[in-house]
Each structure stands twice: as structure tokens, then as C-alpha cells.
Residue, then its C-alpha position, 0 to 999 in steps of 0.5 A: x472525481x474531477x480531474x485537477x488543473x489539467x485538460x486531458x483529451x482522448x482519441x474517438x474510440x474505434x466503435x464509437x457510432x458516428x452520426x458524420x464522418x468526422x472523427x471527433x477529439x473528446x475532452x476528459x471531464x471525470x478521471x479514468x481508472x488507469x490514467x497516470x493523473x488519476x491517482x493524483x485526482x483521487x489523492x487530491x480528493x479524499x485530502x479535500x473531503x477528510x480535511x473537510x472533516x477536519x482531518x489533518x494531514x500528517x507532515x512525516x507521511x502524507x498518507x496518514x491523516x488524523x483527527x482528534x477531539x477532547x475524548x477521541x481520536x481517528x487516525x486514517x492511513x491511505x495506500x492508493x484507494x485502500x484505507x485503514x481506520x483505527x482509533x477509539x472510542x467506536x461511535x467516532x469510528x463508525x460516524x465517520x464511516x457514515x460521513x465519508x460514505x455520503x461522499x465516496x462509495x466504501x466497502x467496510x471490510x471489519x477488522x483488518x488482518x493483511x495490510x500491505x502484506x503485513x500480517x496483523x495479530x490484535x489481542x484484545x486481552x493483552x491489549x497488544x498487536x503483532x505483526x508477522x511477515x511470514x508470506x514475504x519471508x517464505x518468498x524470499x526463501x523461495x526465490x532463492x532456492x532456500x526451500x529444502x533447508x533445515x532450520x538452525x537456532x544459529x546462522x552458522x555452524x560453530x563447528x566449521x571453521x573458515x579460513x582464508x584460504x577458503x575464499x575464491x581465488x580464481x577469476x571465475x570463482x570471484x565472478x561467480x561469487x560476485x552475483x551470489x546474494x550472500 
């Protein structure tokens, strides 16, 4: 991956075997992994390899790019240098898996069950997809000491009445108070 409109030099790295004792200033030729510029240098070169797949680019979010032809369609959403392809019919798919190959290396990871955190459920005989966040709600319940709480069909219990007088009325009740997330 080449780097785009922008010159990078690197210091000499410290075990670099020198023939003289002049140390050297070296010019970067391929993007580095870690590099701030790196991912604008992959970004810029998957839109450059998928448009010349005749992909388009999608206006409302530049990570999703489209393909469409009389009976098919593929549609690629890009995090970083994660990809998920959908789309149909299957030959489609699997030929554009073939044609990005000859470009980039891929690993094809079958079916997509996590994306981002996000939990797929596909139904093929219902013809529906669900998605699930448990892992991030258990972690928020977590994160804020909700562990050992039982569950309620209601969030408040019907019973309880609230009053005015309940609220802080101290200084160091309405502080402490102010931090609470609720």
C-alpha cells in the first residue's frame, strides 16, 4: 500500500547494521501498520480498487459502498480493515470475493454472527434478521454496580409513591446526587 500525497521519513533504527558511521534518515515508500496516515492510505486504496470494480460509493456514509447490476446486488460496509459483504445472488458474491482477492489478501470468515459488537441472528426460513446487543448491555449493568438486581416488567415500582420532599435538599445531597447516572 502506497502512501498518498504525502512524503514520511523515518529516523534509522537503533540496530540498523551500518557499513559507515553516518546515520541515515530514510524515506517511507509503503504505509506502515500504526501509522496515523495508514489508514487514510488503505481507505483511499480499497475506494480505488472497488470503484474500479465499479462499486459506488455511498453519499450518507462513505463505508458502505454498492454494486448493482440487472439481477444482483452487493453491497460492502467497511470498518477500518474489517469488511462485511451481503448481497445476492451468491455467484455475485463469491465472484467478487475472487476479484478483491487478486488485489488485497482476505480472510473469508463464512457467515457473519458479531459485527462491531452487534449480534446477528439470520432466519433463513422466516427470511428475517435480528440484532442483539446483550454484551454491551451486561456491560453497562456491570459498570455501574447493577449486577445483583432482580428484573422488573416495569422500571418503577407502582406501589412507591415519590414525593417532593424526597428530593436532596442539602448541598452535599444535591452534589452527590449530581454524579449519579440516573
Amino acid at each position: 500500500m502506497r502512501l498518498i500525497n504525502e512524503v514520511v521519513y523515518l529516523e534509522q533504527p537503533r540496530d540498523y547494521p551500518q557499513k559507515d558511521t553516518k546515520r541515515y534518515v530514510f524515506r517511507l515508500v509503503k504505509s506502515l501498520y500504526g501509522l496515523k496516515q495508514t489508514a487514510k492510505s488503505w481507505y483511499d486504496s480499497l475506494n480505488g480498487a472497488l470503484h474500479g470494480l465499479d462499486f459506488t460509493r455511498s453519499e450518507a456514509d462513505h463505508g458502505v459502498f454498492v454494486w448493482k447490476a440487472k439481477d444482483s446486488l452487493i453491497a460492502l460496509t467497511v470498518h477500518i480493515d474489517n469488511c462485511m459483504v451481503m448481497g445476492y445472488p451468491i455467484p455475485a458474491i463469491q465472484k467478487f470475493k475472487i476479484n478483491i482477492n487478486k488485489r488485497y489478501k482476505m480472510t473469508d470468515l463464512g457467515s457473519c454472527n458479531w459485527l462491531l459488537g452487534i449480534r446477528l441472528n439470520q432466519n433463513v426460513i422466516e427470511k428475517t434478521i435480528s440484532l442483539s446487543q446483550i454484551t454491551y448491555i451486561k456491560a453497562i449493568i456491570s459498570r455501574f454496580n447493577f449486577d445483583d438486581l432482580k428484573p422488573s416488567s416495569i422500571p418503577i415500582d407502582p406501589a412507591q409513591p415519590l414525593t417532593h420532599a424526597q428530593c436532596p435538599t442539602t448541598l452535599t445531597d444535591q452534589a452527590r446526587m449530581k454524579n449519579m447516572p440516573y
